[in-house]
N, C-alpha and C positions, 0 to 999 in steps of 0.2 A: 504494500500500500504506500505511497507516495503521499506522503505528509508534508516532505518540505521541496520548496523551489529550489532553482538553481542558484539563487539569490540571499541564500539562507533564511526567505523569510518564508513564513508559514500558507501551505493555500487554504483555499477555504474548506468548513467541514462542509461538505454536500451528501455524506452517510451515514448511517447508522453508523455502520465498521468504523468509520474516520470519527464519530462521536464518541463510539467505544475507545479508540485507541486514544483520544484525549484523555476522556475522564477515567482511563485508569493512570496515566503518566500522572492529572491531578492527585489520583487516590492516592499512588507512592509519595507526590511529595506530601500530600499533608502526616500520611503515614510516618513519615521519615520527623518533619514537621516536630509532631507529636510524641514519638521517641527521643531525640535530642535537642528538643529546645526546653530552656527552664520554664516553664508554662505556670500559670497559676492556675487554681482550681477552676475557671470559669473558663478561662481558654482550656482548657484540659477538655471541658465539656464541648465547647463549641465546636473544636476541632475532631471529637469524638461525635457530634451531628455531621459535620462536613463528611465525614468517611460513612455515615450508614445514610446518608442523604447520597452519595457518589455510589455507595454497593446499589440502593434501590433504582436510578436511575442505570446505572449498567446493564444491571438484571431483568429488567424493563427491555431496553434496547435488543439487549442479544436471547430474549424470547423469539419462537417463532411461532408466529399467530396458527391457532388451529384453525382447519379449514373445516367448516360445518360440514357435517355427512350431507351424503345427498348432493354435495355442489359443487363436482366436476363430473364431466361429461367424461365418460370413457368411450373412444373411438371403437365401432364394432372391427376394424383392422386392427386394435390391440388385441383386444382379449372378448369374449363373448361373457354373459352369466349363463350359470351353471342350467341345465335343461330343466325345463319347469319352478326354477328357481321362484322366491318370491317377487309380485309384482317390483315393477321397478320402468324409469320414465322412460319412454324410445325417443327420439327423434328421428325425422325425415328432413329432408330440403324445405317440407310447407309446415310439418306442426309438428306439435308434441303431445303424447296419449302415453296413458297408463297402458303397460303390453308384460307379455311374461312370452319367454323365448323357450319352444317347443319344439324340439323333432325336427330343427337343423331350421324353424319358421318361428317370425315373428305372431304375436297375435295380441290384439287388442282385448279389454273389458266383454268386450264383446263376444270374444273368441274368436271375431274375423283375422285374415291376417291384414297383414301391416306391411304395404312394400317399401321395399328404399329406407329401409331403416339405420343410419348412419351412425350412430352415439347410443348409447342409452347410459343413465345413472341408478343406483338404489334411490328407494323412497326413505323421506326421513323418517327419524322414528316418530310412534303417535304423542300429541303432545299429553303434558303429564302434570302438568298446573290443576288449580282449584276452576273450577267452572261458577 
């Protein structure tokens, strides 16, 4: 990653990674900071904020967001679902229908088939709140 110019001076953060790689350079110094500087009890504190304000913020950054079920498309050129598997969405070129994939054939709700079936995804799960 490419932190600094040819200029020695710093480019801009425009990532996550490039925020992560700041705010841990911050976190050693206050770290270091905080071990060898005479501190008084109140900077002892502060500086002990600064570093679990700097972990929460990292830890933040370098999460990688879950992707809800149900919300990519799987190409029928990757992988197919399991024959008779549970419903689950099809797409075509024009729309998209609840279908379950049968005996090498698409089929709709209906139990028609389904041509030109290009993607299909699982259904989410039922929701599970108070009504």
């Amino acid at each position: 990653m490419e932190i600094w110019k040819d200029d020695d001076t710093f480019n801009d953060v425009t990532t996550a990674e490039q925020a992560v790689w700041h705010l841990k350079s911050m976190h050693s110094g206050v770290k270091a900071a905080l071990e060898v500087c005479n501190l008084d009890e109140t900077e002892r504190r502060v500086y002990k904020a600064h570093l679990q304000a700097l972990d929460i913020a990292i830890a933040k950054l370098e999460e990688k967001p879950e992707e809800p079920q149900g919300s990519k498309w799987i190409p029928c050129s990757e992988r197919l679902p399991r024959c008779d598997e549970n419903p689950v969405l099809v797409s075509s070129k024009e729309m998209v229908n609840i279908g379950w994939y049968s005996c090498g054939k698409w089929k709709t709700g209906t139990r028609l088939p389904m041509k030109d079936v290009i993607a299909w995804q699982p259904l989410p799960e039922p929701y599970e709140g108070e009504v």
